[in-house]
PyMOL CGO cylinders between C-alpha atoms (Angstrom):
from pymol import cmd
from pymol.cgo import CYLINDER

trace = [
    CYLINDER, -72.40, 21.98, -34.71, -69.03, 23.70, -35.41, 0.3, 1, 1, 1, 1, 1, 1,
    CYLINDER, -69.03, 23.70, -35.41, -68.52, 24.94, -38.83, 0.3, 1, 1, 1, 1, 1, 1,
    CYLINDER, -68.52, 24.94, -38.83, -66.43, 22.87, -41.19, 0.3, 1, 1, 1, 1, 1, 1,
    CYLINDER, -66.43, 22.87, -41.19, -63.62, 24.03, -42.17, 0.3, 1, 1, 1, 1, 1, 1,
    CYLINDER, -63.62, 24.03, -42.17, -61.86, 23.32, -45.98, 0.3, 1, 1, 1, 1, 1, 1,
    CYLINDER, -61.86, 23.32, -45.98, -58.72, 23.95, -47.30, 0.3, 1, 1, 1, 1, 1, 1,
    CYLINDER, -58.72, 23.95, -47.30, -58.48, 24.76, -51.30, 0.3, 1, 1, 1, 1, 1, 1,
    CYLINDER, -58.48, 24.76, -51.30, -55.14, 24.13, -53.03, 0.3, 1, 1, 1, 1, 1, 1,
    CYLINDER, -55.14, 24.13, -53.03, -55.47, 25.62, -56.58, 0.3, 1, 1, 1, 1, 1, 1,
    CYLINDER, -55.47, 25.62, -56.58, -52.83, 27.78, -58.79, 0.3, 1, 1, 1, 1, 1, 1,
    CYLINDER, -52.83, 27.78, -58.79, -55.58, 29.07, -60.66, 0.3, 1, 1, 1, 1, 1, 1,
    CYLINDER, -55.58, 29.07, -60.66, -57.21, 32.23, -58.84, 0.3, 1, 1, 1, 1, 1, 1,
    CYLINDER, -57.21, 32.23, -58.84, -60.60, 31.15, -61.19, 0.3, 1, 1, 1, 1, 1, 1,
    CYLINDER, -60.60, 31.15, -61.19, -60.91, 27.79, -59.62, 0.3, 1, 1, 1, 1, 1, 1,
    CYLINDER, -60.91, 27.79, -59.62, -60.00, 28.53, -55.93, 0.3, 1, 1, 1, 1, 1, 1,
    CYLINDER, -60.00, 28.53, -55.93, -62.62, 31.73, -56.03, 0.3, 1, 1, 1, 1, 1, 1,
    CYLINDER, -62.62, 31.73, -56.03, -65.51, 29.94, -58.05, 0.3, 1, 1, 1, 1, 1, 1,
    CYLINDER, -65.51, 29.94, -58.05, -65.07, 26.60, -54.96, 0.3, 1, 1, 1, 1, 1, 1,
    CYLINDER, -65.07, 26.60, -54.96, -64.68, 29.26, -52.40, 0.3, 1, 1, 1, 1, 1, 1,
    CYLINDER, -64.68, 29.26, -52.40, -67.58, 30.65, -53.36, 0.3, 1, 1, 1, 1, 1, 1,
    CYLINDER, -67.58, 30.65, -53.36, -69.60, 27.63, -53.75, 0.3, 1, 1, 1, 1, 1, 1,
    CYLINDER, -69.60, 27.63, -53.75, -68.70, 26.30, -50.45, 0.3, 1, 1, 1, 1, 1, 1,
    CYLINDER, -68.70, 26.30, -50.45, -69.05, 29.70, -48.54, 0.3, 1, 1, 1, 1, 1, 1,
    CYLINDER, -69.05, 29.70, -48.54, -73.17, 29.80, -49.78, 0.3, 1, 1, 1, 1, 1, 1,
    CYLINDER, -73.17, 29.80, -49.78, -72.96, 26.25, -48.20, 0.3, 1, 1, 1, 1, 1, 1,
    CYLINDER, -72.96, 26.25, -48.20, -72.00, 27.11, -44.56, 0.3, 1, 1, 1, 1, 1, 1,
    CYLINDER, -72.00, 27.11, -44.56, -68.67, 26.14, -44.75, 0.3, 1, 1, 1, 1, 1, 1,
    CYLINDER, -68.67, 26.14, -44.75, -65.07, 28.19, -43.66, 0.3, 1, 1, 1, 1, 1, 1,
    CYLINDER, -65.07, 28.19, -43.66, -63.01, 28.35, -46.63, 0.3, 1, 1, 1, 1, 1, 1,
    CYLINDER, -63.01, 28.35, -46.63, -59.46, 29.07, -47.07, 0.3, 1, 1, 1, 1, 1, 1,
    CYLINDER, -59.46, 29.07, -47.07, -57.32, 29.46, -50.08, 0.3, 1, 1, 1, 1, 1, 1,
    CYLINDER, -57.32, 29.46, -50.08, -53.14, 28.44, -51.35, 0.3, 1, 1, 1, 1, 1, 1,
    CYLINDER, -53.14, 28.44, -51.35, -52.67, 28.81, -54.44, 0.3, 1, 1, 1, 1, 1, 1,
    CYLINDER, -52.67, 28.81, -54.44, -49.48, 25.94, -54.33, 0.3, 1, 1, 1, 1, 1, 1,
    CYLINDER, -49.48, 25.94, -54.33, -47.78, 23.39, -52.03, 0.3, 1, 1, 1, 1, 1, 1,
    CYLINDER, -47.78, 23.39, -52.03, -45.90, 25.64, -50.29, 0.3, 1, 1, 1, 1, 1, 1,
    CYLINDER, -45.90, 25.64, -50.29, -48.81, 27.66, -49.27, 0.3, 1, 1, 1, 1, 1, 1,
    CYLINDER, -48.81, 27.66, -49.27, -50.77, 24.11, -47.95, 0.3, 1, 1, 1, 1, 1, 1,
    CYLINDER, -50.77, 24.11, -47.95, -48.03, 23.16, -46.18, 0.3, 1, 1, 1, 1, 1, 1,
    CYLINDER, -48.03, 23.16, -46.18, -47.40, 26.26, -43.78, 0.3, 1, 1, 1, 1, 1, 1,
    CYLINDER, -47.40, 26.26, -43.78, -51.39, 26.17, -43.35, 0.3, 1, 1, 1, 1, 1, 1,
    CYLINDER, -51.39, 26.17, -43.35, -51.04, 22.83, -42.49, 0.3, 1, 1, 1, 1, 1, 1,
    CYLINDER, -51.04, 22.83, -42.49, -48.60, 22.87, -39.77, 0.3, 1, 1, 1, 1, 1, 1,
    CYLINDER, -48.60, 22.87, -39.77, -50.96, 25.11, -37.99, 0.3, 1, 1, 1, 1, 1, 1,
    CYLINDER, -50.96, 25.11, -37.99, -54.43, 24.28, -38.85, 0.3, 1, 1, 1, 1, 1, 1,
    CYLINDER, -54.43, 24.28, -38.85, -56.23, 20.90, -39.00, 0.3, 1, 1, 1, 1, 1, 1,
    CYLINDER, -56.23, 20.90, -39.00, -59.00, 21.45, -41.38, 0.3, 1, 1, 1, 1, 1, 1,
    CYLINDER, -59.00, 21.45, -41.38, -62.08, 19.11, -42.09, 0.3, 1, 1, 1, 1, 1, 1,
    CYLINDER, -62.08, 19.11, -42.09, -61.24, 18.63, -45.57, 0.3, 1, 1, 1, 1, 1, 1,
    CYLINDER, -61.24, 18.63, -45.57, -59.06, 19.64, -48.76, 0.3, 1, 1, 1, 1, 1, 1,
    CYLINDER, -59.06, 19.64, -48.76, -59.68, 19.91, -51.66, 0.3, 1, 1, 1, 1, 1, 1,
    CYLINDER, -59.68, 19.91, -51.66, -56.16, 19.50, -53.73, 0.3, 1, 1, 1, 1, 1, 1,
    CYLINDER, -56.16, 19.50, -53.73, -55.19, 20.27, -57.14, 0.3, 1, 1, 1, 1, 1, 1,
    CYLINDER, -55.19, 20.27, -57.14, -52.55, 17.54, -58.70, 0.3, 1, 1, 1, 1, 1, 1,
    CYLINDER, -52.55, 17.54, -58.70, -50.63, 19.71, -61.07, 0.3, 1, 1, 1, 1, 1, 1,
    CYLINDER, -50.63, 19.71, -61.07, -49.38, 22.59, -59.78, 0.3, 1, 1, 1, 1, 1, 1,
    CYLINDER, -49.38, 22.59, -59.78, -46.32, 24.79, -61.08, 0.3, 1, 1, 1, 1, 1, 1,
    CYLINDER, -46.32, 24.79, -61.08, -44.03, 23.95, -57.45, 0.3, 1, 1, 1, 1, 1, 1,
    CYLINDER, -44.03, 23.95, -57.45, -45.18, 20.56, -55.88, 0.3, 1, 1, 1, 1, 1, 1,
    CYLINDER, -45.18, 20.56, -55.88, -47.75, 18.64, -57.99, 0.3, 1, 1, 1, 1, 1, 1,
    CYLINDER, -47.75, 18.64, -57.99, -50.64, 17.54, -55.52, 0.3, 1, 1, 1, 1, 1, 1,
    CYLINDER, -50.64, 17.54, -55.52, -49.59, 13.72, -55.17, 0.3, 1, 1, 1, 1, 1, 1,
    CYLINDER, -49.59, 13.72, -55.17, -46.11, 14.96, -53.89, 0.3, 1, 1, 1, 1, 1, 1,
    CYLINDER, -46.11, 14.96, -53.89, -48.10, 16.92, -51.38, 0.3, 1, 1, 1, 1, 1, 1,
    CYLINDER, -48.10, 16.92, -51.38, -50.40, 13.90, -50.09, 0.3, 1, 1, 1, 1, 1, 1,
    CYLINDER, -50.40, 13.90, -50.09, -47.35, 11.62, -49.99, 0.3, 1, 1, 1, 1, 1, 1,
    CYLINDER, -47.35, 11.62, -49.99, -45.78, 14.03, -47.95, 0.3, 1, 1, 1, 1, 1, 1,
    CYLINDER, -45.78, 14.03, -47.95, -48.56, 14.37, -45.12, 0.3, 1, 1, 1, 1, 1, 1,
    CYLINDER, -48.56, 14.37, -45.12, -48.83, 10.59, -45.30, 0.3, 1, 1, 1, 1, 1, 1,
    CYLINDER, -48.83, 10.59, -45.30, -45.55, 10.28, -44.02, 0.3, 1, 1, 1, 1, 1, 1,
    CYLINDER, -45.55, 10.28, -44.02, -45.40, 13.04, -41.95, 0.3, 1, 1, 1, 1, 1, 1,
    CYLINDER, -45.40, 13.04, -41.95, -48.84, 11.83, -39.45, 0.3, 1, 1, 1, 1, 1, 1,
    CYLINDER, -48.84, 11.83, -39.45, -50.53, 15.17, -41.14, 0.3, 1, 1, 1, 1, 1, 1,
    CYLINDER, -50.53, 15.17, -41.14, -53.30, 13.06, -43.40, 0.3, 1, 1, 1, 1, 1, 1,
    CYLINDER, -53.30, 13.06, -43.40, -55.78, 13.72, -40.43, 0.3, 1, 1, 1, 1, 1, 1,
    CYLINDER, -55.78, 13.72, -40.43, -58.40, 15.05, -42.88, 0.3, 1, 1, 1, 1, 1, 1,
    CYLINDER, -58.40, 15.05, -42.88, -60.05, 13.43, -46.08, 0.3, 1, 1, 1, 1, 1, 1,
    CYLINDER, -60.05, 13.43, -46.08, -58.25, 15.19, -48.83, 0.3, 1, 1, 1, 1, 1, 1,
    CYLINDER, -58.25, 15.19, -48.83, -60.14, 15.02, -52.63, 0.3, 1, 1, 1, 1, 1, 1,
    CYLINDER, -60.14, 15.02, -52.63, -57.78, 15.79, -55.37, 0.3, 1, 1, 1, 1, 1, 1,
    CYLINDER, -57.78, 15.79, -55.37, -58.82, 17.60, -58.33, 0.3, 1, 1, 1, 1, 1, 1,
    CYLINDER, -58.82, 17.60, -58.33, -57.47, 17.70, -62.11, 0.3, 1, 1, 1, 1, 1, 1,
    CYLINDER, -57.47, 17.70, -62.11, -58.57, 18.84, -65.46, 0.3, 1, 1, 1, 1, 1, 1,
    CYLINDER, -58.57, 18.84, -65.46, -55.95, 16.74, -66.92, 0.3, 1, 1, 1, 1, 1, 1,
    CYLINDER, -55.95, 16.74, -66.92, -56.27, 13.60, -65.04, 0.3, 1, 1, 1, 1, 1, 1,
    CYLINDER, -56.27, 13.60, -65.04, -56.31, 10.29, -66.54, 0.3, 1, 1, 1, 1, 1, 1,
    CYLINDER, -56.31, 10.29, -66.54, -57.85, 6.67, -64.60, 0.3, 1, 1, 1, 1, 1, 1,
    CYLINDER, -57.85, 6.67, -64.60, -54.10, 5.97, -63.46, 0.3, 1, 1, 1, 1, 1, 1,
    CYLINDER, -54.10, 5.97, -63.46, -54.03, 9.31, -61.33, 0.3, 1, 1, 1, 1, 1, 1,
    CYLINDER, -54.03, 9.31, -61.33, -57.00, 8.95, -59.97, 0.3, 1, 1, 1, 1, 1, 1,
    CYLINDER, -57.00, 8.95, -59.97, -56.31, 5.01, -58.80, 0.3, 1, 1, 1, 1, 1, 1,
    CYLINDER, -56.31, 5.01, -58.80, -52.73, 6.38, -57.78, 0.3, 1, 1, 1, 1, 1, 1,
    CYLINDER, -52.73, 6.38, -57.78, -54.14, 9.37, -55.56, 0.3, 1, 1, 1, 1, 1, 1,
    CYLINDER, -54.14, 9.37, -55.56, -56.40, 6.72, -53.81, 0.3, 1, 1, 1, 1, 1, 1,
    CYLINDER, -56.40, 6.72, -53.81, -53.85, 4.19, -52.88, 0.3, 1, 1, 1, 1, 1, 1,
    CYLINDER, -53.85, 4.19, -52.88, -51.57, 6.86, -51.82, 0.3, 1, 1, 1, 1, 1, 1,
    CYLINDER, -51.57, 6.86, -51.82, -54.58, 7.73, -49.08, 0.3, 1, 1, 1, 1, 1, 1,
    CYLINDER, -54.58, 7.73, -49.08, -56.83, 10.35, -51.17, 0.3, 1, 1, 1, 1, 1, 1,
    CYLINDER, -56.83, 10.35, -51.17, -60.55, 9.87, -50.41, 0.3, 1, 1, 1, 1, 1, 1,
    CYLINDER, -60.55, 9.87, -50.41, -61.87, 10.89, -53.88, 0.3, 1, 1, 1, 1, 1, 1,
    CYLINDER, -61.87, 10.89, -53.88, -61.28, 12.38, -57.37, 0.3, 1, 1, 1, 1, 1, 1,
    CYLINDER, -61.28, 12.38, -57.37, -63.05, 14.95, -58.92, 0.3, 1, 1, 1, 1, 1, 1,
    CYLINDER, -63.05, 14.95, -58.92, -62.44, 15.41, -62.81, 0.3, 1, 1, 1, 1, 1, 1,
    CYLINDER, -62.44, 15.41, -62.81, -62.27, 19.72, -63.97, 0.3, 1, 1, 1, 1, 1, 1,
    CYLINDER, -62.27, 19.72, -63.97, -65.08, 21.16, -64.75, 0.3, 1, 1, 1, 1, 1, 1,
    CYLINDER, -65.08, 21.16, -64.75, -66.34, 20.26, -61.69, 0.3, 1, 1, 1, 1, 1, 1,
    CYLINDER, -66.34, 20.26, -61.69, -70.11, 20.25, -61.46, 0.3, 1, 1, 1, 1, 1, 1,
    CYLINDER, -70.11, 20.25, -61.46, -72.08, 22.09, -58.69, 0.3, 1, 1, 1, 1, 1, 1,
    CYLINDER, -72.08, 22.09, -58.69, -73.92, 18.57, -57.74, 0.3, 1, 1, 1, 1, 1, 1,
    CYLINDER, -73.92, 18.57, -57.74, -71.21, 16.87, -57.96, 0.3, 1, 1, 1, 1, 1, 1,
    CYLINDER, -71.21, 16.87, -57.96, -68.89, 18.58, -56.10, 0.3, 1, 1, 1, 1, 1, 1,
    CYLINDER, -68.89, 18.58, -56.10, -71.36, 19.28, -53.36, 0.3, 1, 1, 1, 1, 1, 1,
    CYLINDER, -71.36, 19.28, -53.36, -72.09, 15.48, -52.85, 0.3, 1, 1, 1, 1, 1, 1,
    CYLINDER, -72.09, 15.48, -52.85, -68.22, 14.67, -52.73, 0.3, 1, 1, 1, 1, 1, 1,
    CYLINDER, -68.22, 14.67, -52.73, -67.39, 17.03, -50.57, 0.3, 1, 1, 1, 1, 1, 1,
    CYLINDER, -67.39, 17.03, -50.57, -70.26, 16.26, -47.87, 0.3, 1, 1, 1, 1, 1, 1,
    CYLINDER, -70.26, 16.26, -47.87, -69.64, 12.31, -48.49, 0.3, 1, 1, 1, 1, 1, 1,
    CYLINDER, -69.64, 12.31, -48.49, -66.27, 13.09, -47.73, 0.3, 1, 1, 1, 1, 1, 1,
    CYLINDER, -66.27, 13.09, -47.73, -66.43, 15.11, -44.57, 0.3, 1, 1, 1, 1, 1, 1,
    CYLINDER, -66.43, 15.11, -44.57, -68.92, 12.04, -43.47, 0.3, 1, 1, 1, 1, 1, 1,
    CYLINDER, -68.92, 12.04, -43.47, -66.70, 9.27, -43.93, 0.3, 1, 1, 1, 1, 1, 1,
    CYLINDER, -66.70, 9.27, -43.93, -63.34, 10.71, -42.57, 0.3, 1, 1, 1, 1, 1, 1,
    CYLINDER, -63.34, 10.71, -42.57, -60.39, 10.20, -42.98, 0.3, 1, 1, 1, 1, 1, 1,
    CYLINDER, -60.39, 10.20, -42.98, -59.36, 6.70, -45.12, 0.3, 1, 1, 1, 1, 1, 1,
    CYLINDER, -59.36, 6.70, -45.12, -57.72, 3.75, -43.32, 0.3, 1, 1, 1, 1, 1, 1,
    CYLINDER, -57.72, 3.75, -43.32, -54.16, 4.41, -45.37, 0.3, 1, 1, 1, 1, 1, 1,
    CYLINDER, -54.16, 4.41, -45.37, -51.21, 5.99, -44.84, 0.3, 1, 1, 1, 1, 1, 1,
    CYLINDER, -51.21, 5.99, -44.84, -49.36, 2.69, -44.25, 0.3, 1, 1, 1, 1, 1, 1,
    CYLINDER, -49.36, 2.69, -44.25, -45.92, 4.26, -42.42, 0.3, 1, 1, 1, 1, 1, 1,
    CYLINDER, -45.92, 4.26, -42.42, -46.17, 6.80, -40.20, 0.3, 1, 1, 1, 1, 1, 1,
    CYLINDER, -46.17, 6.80, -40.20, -43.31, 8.54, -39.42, 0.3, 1, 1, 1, 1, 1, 1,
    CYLINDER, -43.31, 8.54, -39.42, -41.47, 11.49, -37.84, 0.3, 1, 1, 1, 1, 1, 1,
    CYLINDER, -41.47, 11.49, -37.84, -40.41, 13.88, -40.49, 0.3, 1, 1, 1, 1, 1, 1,
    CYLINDER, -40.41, 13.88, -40.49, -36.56, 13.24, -41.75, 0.3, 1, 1, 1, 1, 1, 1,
    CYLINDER, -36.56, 13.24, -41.75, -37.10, 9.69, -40.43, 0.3, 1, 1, 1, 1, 1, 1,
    CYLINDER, -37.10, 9.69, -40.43, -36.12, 6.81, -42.65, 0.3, 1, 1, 1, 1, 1, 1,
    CYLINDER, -36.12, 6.81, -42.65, -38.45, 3.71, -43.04, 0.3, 1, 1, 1, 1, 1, 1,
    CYLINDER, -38.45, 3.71, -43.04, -35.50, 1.59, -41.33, 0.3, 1, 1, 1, 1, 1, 1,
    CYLINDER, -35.50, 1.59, -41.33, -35.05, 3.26, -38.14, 0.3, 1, 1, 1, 1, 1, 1,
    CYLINDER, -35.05, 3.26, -38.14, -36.72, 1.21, -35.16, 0.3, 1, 1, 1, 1, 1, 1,
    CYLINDER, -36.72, 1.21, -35.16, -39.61, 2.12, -33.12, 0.3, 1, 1, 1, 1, 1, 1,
    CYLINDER, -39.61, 2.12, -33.12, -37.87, 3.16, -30.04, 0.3, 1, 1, 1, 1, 1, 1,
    CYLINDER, -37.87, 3.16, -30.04, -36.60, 6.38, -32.25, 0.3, 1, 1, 1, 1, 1, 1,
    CYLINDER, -36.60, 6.38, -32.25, -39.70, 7.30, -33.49, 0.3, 1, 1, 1, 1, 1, 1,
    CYLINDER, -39.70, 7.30, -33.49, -40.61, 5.44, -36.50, 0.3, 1, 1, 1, 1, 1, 1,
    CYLINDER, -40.61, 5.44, -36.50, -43.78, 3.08, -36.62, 0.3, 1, 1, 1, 1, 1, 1,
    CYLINDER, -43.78, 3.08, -36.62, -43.77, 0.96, -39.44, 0.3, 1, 1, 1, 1, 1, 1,
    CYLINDER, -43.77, 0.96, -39.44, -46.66, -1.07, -40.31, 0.3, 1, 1, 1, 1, 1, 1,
    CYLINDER, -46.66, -1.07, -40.31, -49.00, -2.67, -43.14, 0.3, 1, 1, 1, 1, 1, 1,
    CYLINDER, -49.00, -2.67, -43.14, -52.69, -1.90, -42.48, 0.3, 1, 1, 1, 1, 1, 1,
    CYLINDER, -52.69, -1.90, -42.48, -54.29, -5.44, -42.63, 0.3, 1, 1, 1, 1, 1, 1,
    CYLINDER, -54.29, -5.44, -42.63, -56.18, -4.24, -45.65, 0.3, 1, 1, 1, 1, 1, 1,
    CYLINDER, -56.18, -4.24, -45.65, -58.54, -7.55, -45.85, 0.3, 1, 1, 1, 1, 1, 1,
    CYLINDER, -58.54, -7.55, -45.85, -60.12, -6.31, -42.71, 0.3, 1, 1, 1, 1, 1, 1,
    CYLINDER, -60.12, -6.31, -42.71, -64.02, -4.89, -43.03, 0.3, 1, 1, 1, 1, 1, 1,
    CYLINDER, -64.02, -4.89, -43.03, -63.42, -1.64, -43.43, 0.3, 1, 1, 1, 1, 1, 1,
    CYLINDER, -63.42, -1.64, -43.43, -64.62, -0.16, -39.88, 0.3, 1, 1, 1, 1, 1, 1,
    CYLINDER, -64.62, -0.16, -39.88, -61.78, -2.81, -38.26, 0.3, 1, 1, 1, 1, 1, 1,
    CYLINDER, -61.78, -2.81, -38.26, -59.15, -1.37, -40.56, 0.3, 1, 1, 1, 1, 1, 1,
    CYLINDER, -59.15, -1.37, -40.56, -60.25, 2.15, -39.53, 0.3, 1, 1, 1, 1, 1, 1,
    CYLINDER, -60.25, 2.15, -39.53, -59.88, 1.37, -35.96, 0.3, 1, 1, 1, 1, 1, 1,
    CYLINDER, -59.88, 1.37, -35.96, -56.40, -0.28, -36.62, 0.3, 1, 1, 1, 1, 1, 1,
    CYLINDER, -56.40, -0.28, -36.62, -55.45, 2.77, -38.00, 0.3, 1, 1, 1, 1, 1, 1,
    CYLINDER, -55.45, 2.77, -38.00, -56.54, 5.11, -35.13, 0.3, 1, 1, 1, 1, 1, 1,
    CYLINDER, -56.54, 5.11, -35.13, -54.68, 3.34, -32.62, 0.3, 1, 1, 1, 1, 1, 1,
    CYLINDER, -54.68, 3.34, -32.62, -51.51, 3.66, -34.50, 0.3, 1, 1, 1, 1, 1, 1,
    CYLINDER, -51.51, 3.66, -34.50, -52.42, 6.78, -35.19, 0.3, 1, 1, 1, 1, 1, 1,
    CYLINDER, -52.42, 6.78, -35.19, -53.10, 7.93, -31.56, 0.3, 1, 1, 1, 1, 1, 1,
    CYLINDER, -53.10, 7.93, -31.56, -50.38, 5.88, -30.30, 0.3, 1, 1, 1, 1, 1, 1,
    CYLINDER, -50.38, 5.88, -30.30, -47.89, 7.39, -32.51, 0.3, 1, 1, 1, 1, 1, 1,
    CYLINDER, -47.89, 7.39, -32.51, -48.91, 11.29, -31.50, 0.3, 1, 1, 1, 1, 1, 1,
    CYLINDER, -48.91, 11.29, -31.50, -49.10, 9.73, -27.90, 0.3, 1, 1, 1, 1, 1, 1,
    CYLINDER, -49.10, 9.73, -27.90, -45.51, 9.00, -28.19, 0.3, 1, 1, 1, 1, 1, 1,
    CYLINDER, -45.51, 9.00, -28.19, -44.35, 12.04, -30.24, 0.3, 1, 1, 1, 1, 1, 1,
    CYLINDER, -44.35, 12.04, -30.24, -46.40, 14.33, -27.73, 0.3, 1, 1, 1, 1, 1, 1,
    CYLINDER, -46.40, 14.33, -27.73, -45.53, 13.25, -24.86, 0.3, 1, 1, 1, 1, 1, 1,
    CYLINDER, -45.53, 13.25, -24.86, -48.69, 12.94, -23.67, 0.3, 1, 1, 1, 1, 1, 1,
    CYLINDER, -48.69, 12.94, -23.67, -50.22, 16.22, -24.36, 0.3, 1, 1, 1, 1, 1, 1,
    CYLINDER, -50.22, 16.22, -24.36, -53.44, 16.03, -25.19, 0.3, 1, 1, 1, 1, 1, 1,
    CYLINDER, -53.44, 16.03, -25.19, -54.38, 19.52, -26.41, 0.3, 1, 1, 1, 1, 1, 1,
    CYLINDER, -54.38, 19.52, -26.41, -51.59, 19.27, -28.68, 0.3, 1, 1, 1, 1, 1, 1,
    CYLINDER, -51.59, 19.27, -28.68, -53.36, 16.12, -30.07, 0.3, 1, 1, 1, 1, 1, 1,
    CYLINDER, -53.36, 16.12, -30.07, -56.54, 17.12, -29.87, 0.3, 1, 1, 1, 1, 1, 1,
    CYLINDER, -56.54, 17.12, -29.87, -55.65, 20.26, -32.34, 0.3, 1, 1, 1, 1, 1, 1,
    CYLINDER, -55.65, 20.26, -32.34, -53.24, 17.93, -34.45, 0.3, 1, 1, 1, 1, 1, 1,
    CYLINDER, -53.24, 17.93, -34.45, -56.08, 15.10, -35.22, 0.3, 1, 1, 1, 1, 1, 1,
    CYLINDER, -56.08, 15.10, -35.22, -58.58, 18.39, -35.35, 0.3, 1, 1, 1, 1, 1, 1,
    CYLINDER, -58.58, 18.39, -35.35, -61.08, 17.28, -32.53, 0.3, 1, 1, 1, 1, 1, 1,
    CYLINDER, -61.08, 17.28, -32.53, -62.40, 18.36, -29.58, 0.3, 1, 1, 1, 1, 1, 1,
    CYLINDER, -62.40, 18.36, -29.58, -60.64, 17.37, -26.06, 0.3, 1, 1, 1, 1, 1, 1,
    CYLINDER, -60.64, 17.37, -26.06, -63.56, 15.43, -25.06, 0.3, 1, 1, 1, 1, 1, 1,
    CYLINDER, -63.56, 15.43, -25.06, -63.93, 13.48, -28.19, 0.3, 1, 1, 1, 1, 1, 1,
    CYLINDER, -63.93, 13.48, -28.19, -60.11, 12.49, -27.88, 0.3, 1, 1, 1, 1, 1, 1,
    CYLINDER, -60.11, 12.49, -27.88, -60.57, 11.03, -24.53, 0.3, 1, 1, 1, 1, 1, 1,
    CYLINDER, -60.57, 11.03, -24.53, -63.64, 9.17, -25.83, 0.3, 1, 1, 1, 1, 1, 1,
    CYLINDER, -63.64, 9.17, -25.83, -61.54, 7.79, -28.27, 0.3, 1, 1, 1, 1, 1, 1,
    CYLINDER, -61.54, 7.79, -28.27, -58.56, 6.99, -26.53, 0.3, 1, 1, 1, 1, 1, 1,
    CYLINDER, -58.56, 6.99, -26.53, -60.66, 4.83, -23.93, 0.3, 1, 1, 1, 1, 1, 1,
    CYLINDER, -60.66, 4.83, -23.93, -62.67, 3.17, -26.56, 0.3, 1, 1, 1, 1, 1, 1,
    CYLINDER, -62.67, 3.17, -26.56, -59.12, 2.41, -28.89, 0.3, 1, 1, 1, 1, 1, 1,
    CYLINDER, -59.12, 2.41, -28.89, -57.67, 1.17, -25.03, 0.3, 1, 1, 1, 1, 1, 1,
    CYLINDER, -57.67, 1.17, -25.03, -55.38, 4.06, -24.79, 0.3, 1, 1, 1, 1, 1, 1,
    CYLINDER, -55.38, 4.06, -24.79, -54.66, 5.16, -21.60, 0.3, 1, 1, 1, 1, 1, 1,
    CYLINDER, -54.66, 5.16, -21.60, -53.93, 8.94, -21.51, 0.3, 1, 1, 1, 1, 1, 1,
    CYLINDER, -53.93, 8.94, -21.51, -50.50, 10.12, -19.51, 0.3, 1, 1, 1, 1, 1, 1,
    CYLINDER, -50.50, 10.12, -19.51, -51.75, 11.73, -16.10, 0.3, 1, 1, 1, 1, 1, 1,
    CYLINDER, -51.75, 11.73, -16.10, -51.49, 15.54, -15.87, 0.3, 1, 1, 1, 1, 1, 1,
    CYLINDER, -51.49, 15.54, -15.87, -47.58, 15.82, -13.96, 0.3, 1, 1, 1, 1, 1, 1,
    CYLINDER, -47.58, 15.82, -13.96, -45.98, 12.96, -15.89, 0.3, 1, 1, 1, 1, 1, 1,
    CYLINDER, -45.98, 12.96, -15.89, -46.40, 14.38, -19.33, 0.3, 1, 1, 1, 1, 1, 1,
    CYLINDER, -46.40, 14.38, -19.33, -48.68, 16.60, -20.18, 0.3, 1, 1, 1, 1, 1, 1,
    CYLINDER, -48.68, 16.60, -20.18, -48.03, 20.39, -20.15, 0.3, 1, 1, 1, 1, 1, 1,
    CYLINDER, -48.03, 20.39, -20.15, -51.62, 22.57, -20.63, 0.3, 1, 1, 1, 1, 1, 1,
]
cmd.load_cgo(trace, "trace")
């Protein structure tokens, strides 16, 4: 089994060495931003498993951040936010906006251990109710890039789940062109897996010499 991978967004050096350290005796790959700006040029290039976010942060506070990837197609990862000086309201906001979990500062060892692996286990939430190119505005149509939908939310949760991955996968389908490897590293799984996927979601892929480039 590959190695997880987890990104930790924390502007104090105390907190992102103490979780890197902690995760690291676990088996996992850590890396380390100390702000927004930092996540977000990791971001563009990596897919990680997880991330472990901080909400206040001197540049972009952390729900900024997840809003942003929401909208953007980048919340392809469970993403747990963190705070020392968060209150019930945070938390519940962090959620809707498509966090997976909340863990209160000082985080304990069990705790955070448990959340983490839950959280890697589950996947990614059925949220992130527009999807959208970046600089896209929520009343374009579909034909120039925007998808705009409400996740039927009253669905069991494993329905809602697969709703979401075939917008998902139809969107990047779309905004791809077709090119599966540049999928497959976007949604951070293997080539094989993504085919798996797009048959059982009914997605047919676009033949090598109509779209995709390798």
């Amino acid at each position: 089994m590959a190695t997880k991978e987890i990104l930790v967004v924390d502007d104090e050096v105390g907190i992102r060495e103490l979780l890197s350290e902690i995760l690291f005796d676990e088996g996992y790959r850590i890396h380390l931003a100390e702000n927004a700006e930092q996540a977000r040029k990791f971001r563009a290039s990596h897919a990680p498993d997880l991330v472990l976010l901080d909400i206040w942060m001197p540049d972009t506070d952390g729900l900024t951040l997840l809003k942003e990837w929401v909208e953007q197609g980048l919340l392809t990862m469970p993403v747990i936010m963190m705070s020392g000086h968060g209150t019930i309201e945070t938390a519940m906001e962090a959620m809707r906006i498509g966090a997976s979990d909340f863990l209160e500062k000082p985080i304990a060892l069990q705790k955070l251990l448990a959340t983490v692996a839950k959280a890697i286990q589950q996947g990614v939430p059925a949220a992130a109710p527009v999807l959208r190119q970046p600089q896209a505005t929520q009343t374009e149509s579909d034909k120039d890039g925007c998808i705009q939908t409400s996740l039927p939310l009253d669905l069991p949760l494993r329905e809602a789940r697969e709703h979401f991955d075939s917008l998902y996968f139809n969107y990047q389908m779309k905004k791809e062109n077709g090119n599966i490897s540049r999928i497959a590293e976007k949604a951070g799984i293997e080539r094989t897996h993504l085919y798996r996927k797009l048959k059982q979601l009914g997605i047919k892929p676009i033949k090598k010499g109509s779209g995709e480039h390798q």
